[in-house]
C-alpha positions as CSV (number, residue, x, y, z in Angstrom):
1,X,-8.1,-82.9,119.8
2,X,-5.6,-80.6,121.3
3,X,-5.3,-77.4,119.3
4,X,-2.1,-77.2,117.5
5,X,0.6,-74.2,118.2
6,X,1.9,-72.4,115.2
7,X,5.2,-70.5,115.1
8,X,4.3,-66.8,115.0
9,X,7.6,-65.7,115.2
10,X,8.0,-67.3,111.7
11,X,4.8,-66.0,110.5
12,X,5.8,-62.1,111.2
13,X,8.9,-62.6,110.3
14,X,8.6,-64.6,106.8
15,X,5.8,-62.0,105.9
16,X,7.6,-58.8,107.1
17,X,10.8,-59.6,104.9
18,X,8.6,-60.6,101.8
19,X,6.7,-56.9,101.8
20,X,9.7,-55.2,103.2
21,X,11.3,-56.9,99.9
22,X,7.9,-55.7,97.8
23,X,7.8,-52.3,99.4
24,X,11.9,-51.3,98.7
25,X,11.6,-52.8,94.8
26,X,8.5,-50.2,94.6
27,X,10.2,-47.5,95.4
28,X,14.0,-48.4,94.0
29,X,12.9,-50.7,91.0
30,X,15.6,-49.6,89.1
31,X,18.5,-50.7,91.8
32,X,16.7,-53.5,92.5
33,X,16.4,-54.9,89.1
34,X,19.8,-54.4,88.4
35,X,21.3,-55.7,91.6
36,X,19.1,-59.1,91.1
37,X,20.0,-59.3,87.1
38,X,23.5,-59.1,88.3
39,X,22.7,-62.1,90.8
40,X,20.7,-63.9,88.6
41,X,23.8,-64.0,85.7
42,X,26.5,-64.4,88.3
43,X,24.4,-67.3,90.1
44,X,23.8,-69.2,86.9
45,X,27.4,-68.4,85.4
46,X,29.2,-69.8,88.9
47,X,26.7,-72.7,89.5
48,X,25.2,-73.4,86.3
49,X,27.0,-76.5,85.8
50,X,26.4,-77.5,89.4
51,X,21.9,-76.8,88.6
52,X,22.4,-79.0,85.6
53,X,24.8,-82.4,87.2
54,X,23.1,-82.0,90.4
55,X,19.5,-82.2,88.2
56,X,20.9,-85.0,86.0
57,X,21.6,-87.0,89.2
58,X,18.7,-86.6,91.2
59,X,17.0,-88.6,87.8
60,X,19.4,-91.3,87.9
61,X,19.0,-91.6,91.3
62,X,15.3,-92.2,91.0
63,X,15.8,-94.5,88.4
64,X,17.9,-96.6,90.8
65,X,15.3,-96.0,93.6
66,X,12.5,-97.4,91.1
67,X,14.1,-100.8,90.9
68,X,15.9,-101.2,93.9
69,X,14.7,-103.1,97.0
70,X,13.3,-99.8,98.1
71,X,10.9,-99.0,95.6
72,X,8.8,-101.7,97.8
73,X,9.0,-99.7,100.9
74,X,5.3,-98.5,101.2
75,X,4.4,-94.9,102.6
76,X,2.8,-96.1,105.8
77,X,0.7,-99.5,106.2
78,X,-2.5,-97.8,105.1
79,X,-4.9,-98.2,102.1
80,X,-4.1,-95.0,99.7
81,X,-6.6,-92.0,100.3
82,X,-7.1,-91.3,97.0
83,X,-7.5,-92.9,93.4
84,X,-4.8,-93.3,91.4
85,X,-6.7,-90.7,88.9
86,X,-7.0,-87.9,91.9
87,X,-3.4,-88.7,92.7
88,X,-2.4,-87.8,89.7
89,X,-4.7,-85.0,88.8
90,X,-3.6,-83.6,92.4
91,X,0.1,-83.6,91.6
92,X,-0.3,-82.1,88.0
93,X,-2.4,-79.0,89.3
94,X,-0.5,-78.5,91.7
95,X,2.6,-79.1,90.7
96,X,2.3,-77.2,87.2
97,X,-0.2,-74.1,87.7
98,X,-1.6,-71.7,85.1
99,X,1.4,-70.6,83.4
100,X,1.8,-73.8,81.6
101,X,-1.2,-73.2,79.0
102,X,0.4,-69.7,78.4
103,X,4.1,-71.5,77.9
104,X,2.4,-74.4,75.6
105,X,1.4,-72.3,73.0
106,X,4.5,-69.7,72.9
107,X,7.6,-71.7,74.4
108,X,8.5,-72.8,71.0
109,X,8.7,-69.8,69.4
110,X,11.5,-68.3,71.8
111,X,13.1,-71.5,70.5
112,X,12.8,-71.0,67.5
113,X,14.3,-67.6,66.9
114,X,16.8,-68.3,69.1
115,X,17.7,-72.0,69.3
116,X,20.0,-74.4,71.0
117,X,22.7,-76.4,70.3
118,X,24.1,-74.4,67.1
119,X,21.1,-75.2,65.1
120,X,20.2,-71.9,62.8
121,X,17.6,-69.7,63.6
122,X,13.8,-69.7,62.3
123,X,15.0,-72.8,60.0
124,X,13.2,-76.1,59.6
125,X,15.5,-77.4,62.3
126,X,14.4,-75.0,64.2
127,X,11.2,-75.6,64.6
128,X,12.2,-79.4,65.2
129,X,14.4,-78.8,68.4
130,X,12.0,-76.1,69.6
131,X,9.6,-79.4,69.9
132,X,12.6,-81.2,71.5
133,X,13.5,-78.3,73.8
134,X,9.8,-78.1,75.1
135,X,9.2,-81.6,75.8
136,X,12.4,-81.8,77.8
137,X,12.3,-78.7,79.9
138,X,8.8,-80.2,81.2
139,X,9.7,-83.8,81.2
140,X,11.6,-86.0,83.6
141,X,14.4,-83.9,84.8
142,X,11.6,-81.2,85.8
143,X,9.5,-84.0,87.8
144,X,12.5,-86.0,88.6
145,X,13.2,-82.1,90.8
146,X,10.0,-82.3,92.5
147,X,10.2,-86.1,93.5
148,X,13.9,-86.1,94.5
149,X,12.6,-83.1,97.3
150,X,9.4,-85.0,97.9
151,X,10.8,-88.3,99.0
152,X,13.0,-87.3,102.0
153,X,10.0,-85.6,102.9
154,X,7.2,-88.7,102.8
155,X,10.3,-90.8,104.2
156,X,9.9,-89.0,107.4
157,X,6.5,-88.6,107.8
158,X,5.1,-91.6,106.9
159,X,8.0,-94.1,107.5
160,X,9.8,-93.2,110.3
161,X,6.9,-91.2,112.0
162,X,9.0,-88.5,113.2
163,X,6.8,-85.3,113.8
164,X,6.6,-81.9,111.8
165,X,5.4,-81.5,108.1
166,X,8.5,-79.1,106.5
167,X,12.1,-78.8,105.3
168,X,13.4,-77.9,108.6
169,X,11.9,-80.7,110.2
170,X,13.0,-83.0,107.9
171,X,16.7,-81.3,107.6
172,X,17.1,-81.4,111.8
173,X,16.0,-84.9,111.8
174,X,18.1,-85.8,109.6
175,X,21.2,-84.1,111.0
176,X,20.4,-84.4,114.2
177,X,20.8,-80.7,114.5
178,X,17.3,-80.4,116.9
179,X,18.9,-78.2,119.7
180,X,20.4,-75.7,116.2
181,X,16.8,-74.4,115.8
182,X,17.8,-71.5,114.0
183,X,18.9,-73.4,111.4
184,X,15.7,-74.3,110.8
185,X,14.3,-71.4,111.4
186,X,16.7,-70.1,108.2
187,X,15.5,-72.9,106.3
188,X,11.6,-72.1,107.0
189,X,12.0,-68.4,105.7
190,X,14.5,-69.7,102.8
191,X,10.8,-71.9,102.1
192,X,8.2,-69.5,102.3
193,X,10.3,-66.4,100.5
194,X,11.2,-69.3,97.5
195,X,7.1,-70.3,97.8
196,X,5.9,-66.8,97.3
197,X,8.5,-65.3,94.2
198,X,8.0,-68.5,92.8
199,X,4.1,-67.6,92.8
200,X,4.9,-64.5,91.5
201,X,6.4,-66.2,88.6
202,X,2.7,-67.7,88.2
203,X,0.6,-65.0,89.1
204,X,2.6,-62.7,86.8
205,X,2.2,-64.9,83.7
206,X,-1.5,-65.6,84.7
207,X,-3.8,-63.0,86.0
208,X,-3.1,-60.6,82.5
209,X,-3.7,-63.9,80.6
210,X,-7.0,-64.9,82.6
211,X,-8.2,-60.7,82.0
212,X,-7.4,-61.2,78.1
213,X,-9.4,-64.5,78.0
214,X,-12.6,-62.7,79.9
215,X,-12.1,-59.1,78.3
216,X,-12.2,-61.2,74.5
217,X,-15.2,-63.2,75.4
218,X,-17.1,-60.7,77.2
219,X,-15.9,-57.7,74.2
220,X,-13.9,-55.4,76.0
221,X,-10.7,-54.0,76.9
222,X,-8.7,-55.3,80.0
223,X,-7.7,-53.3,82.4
224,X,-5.9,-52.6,85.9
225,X,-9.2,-53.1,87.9
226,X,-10.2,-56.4,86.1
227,X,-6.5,-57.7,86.9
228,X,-7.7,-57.1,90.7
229,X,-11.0,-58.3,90.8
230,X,-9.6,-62.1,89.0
231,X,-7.5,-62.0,92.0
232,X,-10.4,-61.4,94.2
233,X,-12.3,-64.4,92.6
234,X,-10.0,-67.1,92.4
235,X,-8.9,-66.0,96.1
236,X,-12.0,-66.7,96.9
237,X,-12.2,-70.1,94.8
238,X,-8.7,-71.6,96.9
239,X,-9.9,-70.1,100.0
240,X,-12.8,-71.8,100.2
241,X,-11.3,-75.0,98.5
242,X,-8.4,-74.8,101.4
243,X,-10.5,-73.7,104.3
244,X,-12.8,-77.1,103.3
245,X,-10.0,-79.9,102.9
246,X,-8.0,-81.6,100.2
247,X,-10.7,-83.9,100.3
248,X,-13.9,-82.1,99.6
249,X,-11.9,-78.8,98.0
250,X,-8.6,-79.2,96.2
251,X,-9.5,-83.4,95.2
252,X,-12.7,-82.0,93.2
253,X,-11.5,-78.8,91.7
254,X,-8.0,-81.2,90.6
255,X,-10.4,-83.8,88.9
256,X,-12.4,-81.1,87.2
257,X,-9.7,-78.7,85.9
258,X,-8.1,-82.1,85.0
259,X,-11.1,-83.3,82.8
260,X,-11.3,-79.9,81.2
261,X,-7.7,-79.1,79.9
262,X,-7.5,-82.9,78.5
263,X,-11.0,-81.9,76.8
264,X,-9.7,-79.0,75.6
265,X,-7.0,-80.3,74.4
266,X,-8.5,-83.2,72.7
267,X,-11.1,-80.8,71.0
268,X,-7.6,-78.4,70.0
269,X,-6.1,-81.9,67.9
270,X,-9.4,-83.0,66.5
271,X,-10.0,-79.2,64.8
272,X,-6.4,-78.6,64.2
273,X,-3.8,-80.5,62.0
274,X,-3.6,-83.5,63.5
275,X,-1.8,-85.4,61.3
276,X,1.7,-82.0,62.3
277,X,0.2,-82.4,66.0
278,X,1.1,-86.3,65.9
279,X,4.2,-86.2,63.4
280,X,5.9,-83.7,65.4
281,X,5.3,-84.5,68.7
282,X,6.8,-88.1,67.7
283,X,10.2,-86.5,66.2
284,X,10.2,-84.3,69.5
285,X,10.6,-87.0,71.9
286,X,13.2,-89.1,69.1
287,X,15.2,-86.3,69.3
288,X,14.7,-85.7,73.1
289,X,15.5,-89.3,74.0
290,X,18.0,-89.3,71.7
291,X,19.8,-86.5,73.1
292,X,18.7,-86.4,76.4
293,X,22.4,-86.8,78.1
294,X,23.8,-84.0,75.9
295,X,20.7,-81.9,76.6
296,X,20.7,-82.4,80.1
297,X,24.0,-81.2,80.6
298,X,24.8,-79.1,77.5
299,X,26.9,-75.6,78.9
300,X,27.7,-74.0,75.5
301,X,31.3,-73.4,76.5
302,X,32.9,-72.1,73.7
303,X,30.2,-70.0,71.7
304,X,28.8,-69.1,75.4
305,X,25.1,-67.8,73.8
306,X,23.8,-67.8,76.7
307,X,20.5,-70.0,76.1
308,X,21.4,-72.9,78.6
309,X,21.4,-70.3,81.7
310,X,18.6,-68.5,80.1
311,X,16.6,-71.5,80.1
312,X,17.9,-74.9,81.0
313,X,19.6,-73.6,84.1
314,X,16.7,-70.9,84.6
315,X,14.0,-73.7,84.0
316,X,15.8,-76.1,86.9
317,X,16.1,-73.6,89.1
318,X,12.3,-72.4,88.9
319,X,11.2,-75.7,89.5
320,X,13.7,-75.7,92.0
321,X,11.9,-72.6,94.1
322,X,8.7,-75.3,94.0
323,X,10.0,-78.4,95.5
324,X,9.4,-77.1,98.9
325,X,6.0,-77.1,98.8
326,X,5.7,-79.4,96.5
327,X,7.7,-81.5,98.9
328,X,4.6,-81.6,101.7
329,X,2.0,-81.4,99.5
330,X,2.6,-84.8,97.8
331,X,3.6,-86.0,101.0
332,X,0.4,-85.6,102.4
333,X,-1.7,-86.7,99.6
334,X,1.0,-90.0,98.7
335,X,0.1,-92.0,102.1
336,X,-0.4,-95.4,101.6
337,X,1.5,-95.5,98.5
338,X,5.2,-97.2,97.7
339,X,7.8,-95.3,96.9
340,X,8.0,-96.8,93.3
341,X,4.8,-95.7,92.7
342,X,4.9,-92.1,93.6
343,X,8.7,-92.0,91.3
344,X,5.8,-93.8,88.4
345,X,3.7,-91.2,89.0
346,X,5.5,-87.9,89.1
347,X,8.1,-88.9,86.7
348,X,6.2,-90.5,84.3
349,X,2.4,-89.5,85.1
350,X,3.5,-85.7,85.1
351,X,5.9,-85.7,82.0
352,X,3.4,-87.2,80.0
353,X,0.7,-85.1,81.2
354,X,2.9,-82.5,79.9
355,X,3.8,-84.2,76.9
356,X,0.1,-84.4,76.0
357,X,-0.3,-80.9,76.7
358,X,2.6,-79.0,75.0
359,X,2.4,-81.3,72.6
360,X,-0.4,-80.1,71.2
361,X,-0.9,-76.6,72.0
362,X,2.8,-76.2,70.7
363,X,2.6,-77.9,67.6
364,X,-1.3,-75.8,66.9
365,X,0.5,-72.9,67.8
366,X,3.7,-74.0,65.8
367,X,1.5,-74.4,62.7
368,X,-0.3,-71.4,62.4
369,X,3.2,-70.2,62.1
370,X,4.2,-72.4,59.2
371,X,1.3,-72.2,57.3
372,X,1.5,-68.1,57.4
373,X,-1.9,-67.7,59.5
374,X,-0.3,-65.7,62.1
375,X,3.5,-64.3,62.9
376,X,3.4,-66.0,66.3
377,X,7.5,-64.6,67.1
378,X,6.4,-61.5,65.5
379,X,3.4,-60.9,67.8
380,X,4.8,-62.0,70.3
381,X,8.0,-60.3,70.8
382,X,5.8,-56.7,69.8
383,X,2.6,-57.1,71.3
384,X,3.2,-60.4,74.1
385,X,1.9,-63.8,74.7
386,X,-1.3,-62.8,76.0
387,X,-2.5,-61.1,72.6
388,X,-0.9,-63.9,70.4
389,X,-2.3,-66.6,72.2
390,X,-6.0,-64.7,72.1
391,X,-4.9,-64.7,68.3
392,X,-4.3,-67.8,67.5
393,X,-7.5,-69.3,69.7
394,X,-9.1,-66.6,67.2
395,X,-8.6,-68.8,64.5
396,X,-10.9,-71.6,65.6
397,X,-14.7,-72.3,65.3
398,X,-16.6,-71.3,67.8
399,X,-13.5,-69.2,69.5
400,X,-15.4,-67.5,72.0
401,X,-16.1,-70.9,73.6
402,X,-12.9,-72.4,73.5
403,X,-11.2,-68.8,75.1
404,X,-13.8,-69.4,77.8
405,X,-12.3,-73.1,77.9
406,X,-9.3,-71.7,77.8
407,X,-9.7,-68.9,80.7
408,X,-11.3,-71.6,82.8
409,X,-8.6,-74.1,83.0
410,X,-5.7,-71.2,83.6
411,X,-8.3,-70.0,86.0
412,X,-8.8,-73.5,87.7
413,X,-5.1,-74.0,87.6
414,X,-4.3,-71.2,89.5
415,X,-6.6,-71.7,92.5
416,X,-5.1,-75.3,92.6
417,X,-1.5,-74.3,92.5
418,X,-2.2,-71.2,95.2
419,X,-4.5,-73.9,97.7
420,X,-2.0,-76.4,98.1
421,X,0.4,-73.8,98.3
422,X,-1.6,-72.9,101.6
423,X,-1.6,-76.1,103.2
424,X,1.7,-76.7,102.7
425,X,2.8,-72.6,104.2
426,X,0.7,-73.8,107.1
427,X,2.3,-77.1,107.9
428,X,5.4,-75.1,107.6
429,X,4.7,-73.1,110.4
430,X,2.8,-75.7,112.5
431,X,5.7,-77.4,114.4
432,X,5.4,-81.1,115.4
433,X,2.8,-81.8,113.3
434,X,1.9,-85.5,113.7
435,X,1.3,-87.9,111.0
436,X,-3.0,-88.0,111.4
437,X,-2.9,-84.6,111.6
438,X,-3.4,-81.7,109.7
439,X,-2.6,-77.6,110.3
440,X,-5.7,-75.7,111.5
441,X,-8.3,-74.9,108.7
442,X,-8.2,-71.5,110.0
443,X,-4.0,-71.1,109.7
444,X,-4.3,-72.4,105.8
445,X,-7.0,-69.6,105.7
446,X,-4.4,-66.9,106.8
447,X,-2.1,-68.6,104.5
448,X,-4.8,-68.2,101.7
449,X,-5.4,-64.6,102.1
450,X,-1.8,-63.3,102.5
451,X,-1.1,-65.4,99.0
452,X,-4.0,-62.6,97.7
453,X,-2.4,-59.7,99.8
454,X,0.8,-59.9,98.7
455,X,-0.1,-59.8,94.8
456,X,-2.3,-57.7,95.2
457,X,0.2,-55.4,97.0
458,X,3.0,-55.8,94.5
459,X,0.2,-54.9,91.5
460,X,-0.8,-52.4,93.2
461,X,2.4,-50.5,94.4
462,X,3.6,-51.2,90.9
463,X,6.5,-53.5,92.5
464,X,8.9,-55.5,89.8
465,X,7.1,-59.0,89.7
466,X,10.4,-60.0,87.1
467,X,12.9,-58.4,89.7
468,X,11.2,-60.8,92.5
469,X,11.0,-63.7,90.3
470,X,14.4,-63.2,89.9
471,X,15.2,-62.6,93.5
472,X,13.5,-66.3,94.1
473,X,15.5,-67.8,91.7
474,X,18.5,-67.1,93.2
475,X,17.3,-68.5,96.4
476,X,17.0,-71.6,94.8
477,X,20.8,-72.2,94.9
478,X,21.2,-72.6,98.8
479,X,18.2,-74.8,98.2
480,X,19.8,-76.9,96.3
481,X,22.2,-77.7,98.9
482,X,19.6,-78.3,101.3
483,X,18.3,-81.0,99.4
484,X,21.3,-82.5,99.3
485,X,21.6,-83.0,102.9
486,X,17.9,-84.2,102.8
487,X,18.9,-86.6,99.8
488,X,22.0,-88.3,101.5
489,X,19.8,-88.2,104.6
490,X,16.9,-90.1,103.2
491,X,19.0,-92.7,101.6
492,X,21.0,-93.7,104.5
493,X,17.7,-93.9,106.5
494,X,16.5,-96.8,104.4
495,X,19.6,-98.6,104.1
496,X,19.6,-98.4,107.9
497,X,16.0,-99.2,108.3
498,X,15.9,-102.2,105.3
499,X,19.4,-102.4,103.7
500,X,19.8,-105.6,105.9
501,X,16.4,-106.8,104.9
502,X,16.1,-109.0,101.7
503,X,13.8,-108.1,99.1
504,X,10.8,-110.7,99.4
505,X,10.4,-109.7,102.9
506,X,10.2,-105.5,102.2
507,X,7.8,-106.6,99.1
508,X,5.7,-108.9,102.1
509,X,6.1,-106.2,104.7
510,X,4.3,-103.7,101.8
511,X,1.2,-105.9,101.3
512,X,-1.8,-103.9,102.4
513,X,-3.9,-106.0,105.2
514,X,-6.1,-108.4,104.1
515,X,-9.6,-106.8,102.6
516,X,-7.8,-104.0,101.9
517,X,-6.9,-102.8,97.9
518,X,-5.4,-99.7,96.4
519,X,-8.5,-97.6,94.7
520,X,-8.2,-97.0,91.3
């Protein structure tokens, strides 16, 4: 096969105005924290409203999409790659990374003390809508974000065959824009900056987390040099995953880290108090269903407490900065399948995956509180989530084993999160890539070891990982309005290419051939 060009342009570019950002919040943190906290409140005080109707809409939309004509449409005429359990356990490491186990047992408790909606603080209401709060910050108007980006995206590549894996290719296409190629250009470095402070977002929350786990099992303190040599290993662990293939790398390590945290989290219900874990989780979703519409686009305009931009809005547009490359990563991994069933799975599949999981590390975390075991607020607004979640894993039988669960599965998230966080970088800077064809295993392993350069350059220049989170999330806006375009683009494509088509015909036309079935 002809070897593929890449843009290096792009490449020099993208990665120069990352570590020029890096290097100049090193050696100005202060500046540069305060200039992106003043972005970061003006962005979500101007277009807060706009995060949380444009989110509410990209659900109903997929909600009409599901049981429209077009849910039929199939993502090329081809028997689906994958199982329906790999799918699924492909999109959920992916798409959710390591800093989910550290937000499922300490989300709450940020709730808690300071809660929506007017309810009083640290009351038994409270603790109710803290339950609520969780299970709708990671339910369907999070997913709904990912598979609102990723349809435009598997439209084009697998439907209308049109060539190149990324935004940009799907935004010129779209537009018609072709001979504008700095547009895209723009676009790819609005991608790949978005991609990497998002990470950081991750990698932040994670690689402390991961040294506590080791440091308690193993007896000693963490330190500096530990936090560098877990990056080390799980760089290695994607690397090698991404330089191998989805299929023999990311498939495997996704179905293993996937059998582990719902073991984990089985063995947490069984030993904890089950009967709380099941209660509560059930009055969670009542009240989340129940109030979803109000939730979803509550502002707080007259008491203005600031907790839907400082974590509805904020929570939108952080799943916002992965869409991208979430985007191409379920696109390539979603051939085969109809569009109904990739909305079924990452709506559905991915909020109760989440629903399973915060479910009950919140509500063993949440009880330990109530019952007076441990202060989980207390600890964790003096000492941080890392030592309060070590403390409340303390409280188990046999803790040292399930901290090594524990460390494991953030571990194991990680390396998924970072290795399809390669391919995708890589198919971004791989123009026309063709719908067989995959970016060079060598350009995902350049991809792999810049995503271990660049933390490791922030940690170790002592750069602001919140100011560059922060920076990323602000990028997310224009994003928004990218994924517009791609949104109206992708829906007048299929009225075009089967709005005159009735409905018995697209559900014909998306019959696999004969002797072929989906894999389950």
């Amino acid at each position: 096969m002809k070897e593929r060009k890449y843009d290096l342009k792009l490449i020099i570019t993208s990665l120069a105005l990352i570590l020029g950002i890096v290097f100049y919040l090193a050696a100005k943190p202060e500046q540069g924290t305060e200039a992106a906290n003043w972005l970061f409140n003006t962005f979500t005080t101007l277009f807060g409203s706009y995060t949380l109707i444009f989110t509410f809409l990209s659900f109903l939309t997929l909600i009409y999409l599901f049981f429209s004509k077009f849910g039929n449409i199939r993502l090329d005429h081809v028997k689906p790659e994958y199982s329906n359990f790999s799918w699924v356990a492909m999109m959920l490491s992916a798409g959710l990374g390591s800093a989910t186990v550290y937000w499922g047992f300490v989300e709450w408790a940020y709730y808690y003390t300071t809660p929506a909606l007017g309810v009083t603080p640290e009351s038994s209401g409270a603790y109710e809508w803290a339950m609520a709060y969780n299970l709708f910050h990671w339910g369907f108007s999070a997913w709904g974000l990912y598979c609102i980006a990723a349809l435009p995206v598997a439209y084009h590549f697998h439907v209308r065959k049109n060539k190149g894996l990324s935004l940009s290719a799907v935004f010129l296409s779209i537009t018609g824009w072709q001979s504008k190629a700095w547009i895209g250009k723009i676009i790819d470095l609005i991608f790949i900056f978005t991609c990497f402070g998002g990470l950081s977002i991750t990698l932040a929350l994670s690689i402390p987390l991961i040294s506590e786990g080791i440091a308690k099992v193993l007896g000693i303190g963490s330190s500096f040099t530990m936090n560098i040599i877990i990056v080390i290993i799980i760089s290695i662990i994607y690397s090698l995953s991404s330089y191998i293939g989805i299929e023999k790398g990311m498939k495997r390590i996704s179905d293993l880290n996937t059998y582990f945290a719902i073991g984990f989290a089985l063995l947490l219900f069984i030993m904890g108090p089950s009967i709380f874990i099941l209660k509560n989780t059930t009055n969670g979703l009542g009240l989340m269903f129940q109030n979803f519409i109000h939730m979803s686009l509550w502002t707080d305009p007259i008491d203005n407490g600031g907790f839907p931009e400082g974590w509805t809005i904020f929570y939108w547009l952080y799943w916002i900065t992965y869409t991208p490359f979430m985007a191409i990563f379920v696109t390539k991994v979603s051939k085969g399948r109809k569009i109904k069933e990739l909305i079924l799975n990452m709506v559905i599949s991915g909020s109760l995956g989440c629903w399973f999981f915060f479910g009950i590390l919140s509500n063993f975390s949440m009880n330990k509180n109530i019952t007076g075991a441990i202060n989980v607020p207390g600890v964790l607004d003096s000492l941080g989530g890392n030592v309060v979640i070590m403390q409340i894993l303390g409280e188990l039988p046999w803790s040292s084993l399930f901290i090594l669960m524990f460390t494991i599965i953030s571990t194991l998230f990680l390396a998924t999160t970072l290795d399809s966080a390669s391919y995708t970088l890589a198919a971004t800077v791989t123009p026309g890539l063709k719908n067989n064809q995959d970016p060079s295993a060598l350009l995902r392993l350049f991809w792999c070891v810049m995503l271990a350069v660049v933390p490791l350059t922030m940690i170790l220049i002592k750069a602001p990982l919140n100011t560059i989170k922060t920076a990323a999330i602000i990028t997310a806006v224009p994003l928004t309005f990218i994924l517009i375009v791609m949104i109206i683009g992708f829906l007048k494509w299929m009225v075009k290419d089967y709005g005159h088509i009735p409905v018995h015909e697209i559900v014909k036309e998306s019959e696999l051939k004969s002797g072929e079935k989906e894999i389950v």
